[in-house]
N, C-alpha and C positions, 0 to 999 in steps of 0.2 A: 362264435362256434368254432371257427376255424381255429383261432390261437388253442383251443380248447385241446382239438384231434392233433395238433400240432405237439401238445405236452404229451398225450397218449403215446405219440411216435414215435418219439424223440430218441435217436437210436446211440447220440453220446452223454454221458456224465456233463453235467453243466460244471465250467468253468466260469470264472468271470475273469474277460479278457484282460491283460493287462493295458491301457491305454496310452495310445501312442507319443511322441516328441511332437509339438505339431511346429515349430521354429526353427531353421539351419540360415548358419550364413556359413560364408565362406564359400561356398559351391560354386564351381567353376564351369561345370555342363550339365543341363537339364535338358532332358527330352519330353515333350511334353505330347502325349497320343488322347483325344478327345473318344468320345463314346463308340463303341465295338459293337454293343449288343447281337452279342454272338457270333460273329464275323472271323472265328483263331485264323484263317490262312492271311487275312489283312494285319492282323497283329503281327504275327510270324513275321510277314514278311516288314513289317517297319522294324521290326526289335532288329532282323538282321542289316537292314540297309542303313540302321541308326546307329552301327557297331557295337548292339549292346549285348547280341548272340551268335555262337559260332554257327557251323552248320551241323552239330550237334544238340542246337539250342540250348547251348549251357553258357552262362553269363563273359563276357570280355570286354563289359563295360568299365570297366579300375571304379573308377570314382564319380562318375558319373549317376544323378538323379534319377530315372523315371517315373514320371507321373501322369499316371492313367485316371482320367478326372470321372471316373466312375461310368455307371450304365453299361456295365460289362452283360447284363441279362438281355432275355426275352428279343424277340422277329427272327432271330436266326435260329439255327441248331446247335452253335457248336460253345453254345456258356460255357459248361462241365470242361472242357478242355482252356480256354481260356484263363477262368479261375487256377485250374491246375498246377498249368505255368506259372501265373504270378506270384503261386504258392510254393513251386517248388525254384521260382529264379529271386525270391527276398531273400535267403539264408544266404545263397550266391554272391547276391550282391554284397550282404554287408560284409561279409568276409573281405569282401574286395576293396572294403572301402565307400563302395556307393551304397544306392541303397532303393527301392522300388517303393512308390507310394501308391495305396489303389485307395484312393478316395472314396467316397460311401455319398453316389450318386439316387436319385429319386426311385429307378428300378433297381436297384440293391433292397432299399427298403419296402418295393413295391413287394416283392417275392417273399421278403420277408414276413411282410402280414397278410398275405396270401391273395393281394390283389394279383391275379394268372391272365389280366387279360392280354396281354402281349406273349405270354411264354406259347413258345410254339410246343409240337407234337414230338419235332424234332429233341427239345430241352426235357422234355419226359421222356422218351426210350432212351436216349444216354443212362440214365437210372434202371431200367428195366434188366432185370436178368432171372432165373428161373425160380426163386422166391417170389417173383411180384405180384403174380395170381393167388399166392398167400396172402400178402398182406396187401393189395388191393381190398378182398375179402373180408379181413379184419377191418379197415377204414368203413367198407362198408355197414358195416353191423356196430361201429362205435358209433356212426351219423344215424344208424336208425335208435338206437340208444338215448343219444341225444333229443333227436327231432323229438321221440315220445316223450322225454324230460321236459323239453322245453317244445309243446307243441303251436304253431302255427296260428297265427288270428282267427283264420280262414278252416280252421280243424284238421287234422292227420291227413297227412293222404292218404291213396291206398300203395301197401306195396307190396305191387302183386311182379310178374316179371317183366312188364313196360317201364315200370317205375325205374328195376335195376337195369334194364338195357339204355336208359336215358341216363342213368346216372355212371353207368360205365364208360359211356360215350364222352360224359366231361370228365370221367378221370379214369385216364386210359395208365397202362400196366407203365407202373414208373414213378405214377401221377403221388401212391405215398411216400416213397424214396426221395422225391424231387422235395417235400414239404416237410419230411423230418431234417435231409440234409441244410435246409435254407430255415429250419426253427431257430430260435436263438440260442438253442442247445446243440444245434446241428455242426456237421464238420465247416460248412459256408457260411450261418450263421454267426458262428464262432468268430469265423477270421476274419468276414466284414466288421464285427464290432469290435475288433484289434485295429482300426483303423480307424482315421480321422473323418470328417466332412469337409474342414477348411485348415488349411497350413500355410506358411510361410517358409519362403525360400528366399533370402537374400532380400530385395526388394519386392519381390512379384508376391503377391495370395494370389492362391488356388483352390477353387471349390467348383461343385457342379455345375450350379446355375447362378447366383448370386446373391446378393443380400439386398434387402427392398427397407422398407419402413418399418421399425420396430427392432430390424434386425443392424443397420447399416454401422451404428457405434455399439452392437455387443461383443463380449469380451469373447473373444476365437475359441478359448480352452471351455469356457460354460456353454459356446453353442456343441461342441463338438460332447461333450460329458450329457447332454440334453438329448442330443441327436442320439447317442447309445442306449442313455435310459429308456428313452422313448420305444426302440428296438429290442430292447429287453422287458418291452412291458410295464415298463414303471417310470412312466413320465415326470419329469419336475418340475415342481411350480411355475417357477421364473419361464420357460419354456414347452409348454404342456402339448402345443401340437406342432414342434420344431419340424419333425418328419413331414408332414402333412401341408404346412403354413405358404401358401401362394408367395408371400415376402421370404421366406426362410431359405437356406444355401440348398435345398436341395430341387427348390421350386424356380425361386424368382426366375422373370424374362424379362426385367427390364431395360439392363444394361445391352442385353440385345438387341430388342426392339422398340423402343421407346426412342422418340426424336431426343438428338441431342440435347439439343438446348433443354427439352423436358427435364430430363435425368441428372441431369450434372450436379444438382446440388446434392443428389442421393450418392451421387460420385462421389463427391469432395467430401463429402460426410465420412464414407466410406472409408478412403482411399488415409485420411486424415485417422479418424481414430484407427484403423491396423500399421501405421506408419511404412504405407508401400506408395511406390511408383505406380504401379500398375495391379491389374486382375486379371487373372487369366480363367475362363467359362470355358463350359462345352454346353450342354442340354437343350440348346436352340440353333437350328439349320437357316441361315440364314446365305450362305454361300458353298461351292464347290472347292473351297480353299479355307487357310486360315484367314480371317478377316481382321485386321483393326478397327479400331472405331475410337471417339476420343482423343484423336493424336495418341493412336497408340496404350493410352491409359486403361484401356478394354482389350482385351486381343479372346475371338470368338473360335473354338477349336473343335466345334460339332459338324462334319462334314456333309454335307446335302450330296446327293447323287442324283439330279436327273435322268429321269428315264431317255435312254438310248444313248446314254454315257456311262463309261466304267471308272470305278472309282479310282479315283487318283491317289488313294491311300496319302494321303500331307497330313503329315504333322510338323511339329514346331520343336525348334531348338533355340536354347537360350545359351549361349557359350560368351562369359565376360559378360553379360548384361548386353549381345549383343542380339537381335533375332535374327531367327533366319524359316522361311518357310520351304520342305522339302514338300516338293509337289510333281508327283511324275519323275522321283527319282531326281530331279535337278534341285538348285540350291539357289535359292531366290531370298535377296537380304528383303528384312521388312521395315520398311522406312516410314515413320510414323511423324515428324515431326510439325509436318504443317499436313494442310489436307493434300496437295497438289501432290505430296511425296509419298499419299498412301493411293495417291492415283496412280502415279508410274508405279507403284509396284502392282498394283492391280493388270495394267497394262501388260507389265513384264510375266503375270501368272498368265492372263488372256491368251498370251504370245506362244505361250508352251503349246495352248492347243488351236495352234495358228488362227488367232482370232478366231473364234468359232464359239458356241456354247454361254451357257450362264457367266461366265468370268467375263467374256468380253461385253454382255448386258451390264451388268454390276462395274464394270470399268469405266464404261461411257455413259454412267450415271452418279460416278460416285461425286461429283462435289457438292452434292447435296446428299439430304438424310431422308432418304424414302423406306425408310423400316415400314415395313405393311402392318397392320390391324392384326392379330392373332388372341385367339383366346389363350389366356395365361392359365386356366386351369385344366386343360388340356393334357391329358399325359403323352408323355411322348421319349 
């Protein structure tokens, strides 16, 4: 029903996006910022501290990468301005040389098919202005359209004005604005499916969550061309529930949390047919820092915040192939090559917050793999 009221709304002319480059070499500095979901003053302030905006917020990155590994939607308020940005600092960049990737993370696609359980109230009145009581109203009267078309196991309801003060309640003044613009005809819809799920830079792939079993040796351009069909409503064979698929780039947790020694051969599978070094995730918290794992071969960039800790805004810089993790502002190399040396950096992140907090748990733990239990179908 939903995709249905969604073609009803749909407030631009469908285009079909052009689809993106998902392959660069040569790149010399890559920023890499892990999942926002709604968060613009955290963004802002890494874009500026990453030298990639002035204090105009207009691009001064030259040639320099960004990529934001997707889940820019839903728990905060401020998606709409988020998107914005990265919509009006890509033209920026390539002018300059560089160039902005916003990857097409699991809540990009969530919004898209109208799973809202995470968008806040906040992500709808950003949409709201003195139309919306209009077409609120209109959504209204196409769902009772609907419902009587295709009625209910259980029989009609009644809809008397309990019925619309409940349904008002889940879809507050905004709530159509918010579902034409995220249609796949819509202004967000549009630009998310101008973009990739999984790319290649130099030696590293990047994608949201990872690739599991079925996914681990597919060819990157057919999952990414799957991943858009799917989004567009017209899934392809070879990949029928890419968006959706627990193992697929926009689900998997394995590389996360899965014991080493478990995972590795899904690695090397991996790692072997995209011909990379490494993977670089976000979609799973499993530290208040950038994490490696794998010697390095994994590096995790979804940041966990502890309650009665502020977030540390770290992200990750790859310059020469070399990393470096910026945490609190400071500039911590990340040294991956045995375990002992993903200790001391642990240690050196711990240090920033004088020994104190989750980093220095996670520090004095790490020569072993205590990845906890999580349900992997979990949104999150």
């Amino acid at each position: 029903m939903f995709r249905f009221l969604l073609a009803a709304l749909a407030i631009a002319i469908f285009a079909t996006p052009a689809h993106a480059q998902s392959s660069w070499t040569g790149v010399s500095r890559i920023v890499v910022i892990g999942d926002l979901h709604g968060d613009y003053a955290k963004f802002a302030d890494i874009l500026r501290d990453a030298g990639l905006t002035n204090e105009h917020g207009d691009w001064i990155g030259g040639q320099t990468h960004l990529v934001q590994l997707g889940d820019v939607p839903d728990r905060a308020p401020n998606t709409r301005q988020i998107l914005d940005e990265l919509m009006r600092l890509e033209p920026q960049a390539r002018r300059a040389g560089g160039y902005v990737h916003a990857l097409i993370g699991n809540h990009e696609a969530m919004n898209m098919e109208g799973d809202l359980r995470y968008t806040t109230p906040g992500e709808f009145a950003a949409f709201a202005d003195r139309n919306s009581p209009r077409l609120r109203a209109q959504l209204y009267q196409q769902t009772l359209r609907y419902i009587r078309a295709h009625p209910p196991a259980g029989g009609l309801p009644v809809f008397d004005d309990a019925y619309r003060a409940q349904w008002e309640a889940t879809h507050p003044l905004g709530y159509a604005e918010h579902a034409a613009a995220w249609a796949p005809t819509g202004a967000y819809g549009r630009w998310v499916m101008s973009h990739d799920a999984v790319i290649r830079i130099n030696g590293t792939l990047f994608m949201h969550a990872g690739l599991g079993a079925g996914f681990n040796t597919a060819d990157r351009d057919a999952m990414n061309n799957a991943v858009r069909a799917a989004l567009r409503g017209h899934p392809l064979a070879a990949y029928p529930d890419i968006e959706t698929n627990q193992n697929g780039p926009l689900w998997y947790r394995g590389l996360a949390l899965n014991p080493e020694a478990a995972e590795q051969a899904n690695l090397d599978a991996l790692l072997s047919a995209q011909g990379v070094t490494r993977v670089v995730v976000g979609h799973t918290k499993r530290a208040s820092t950038i994490l490696p794992r794998f010697n390095g071969h994994v590096i995790l960039t979804d940041i966990a915040v502890p309650s009665g800790f502020t977030d540390p805004h770290a992200y990750l810089v790859i310059e020469n192939d070399a990393l470096t993790t910026v945490y609190r502002g400071q500039h911590v190399p990340v040294q991956t090559d045995t375990p002992a040396a993903t200790c001391a950096y642990l240690g050196q992140i711990a240090a920033i917050d004088s020994g104190a907090g989750p980093n220095a748990t996670l520090a004095a733990q790490c020569v072993t793999d205590t990845a906890p239990a999580a349900d992997a179908g979990a949104a999150q």
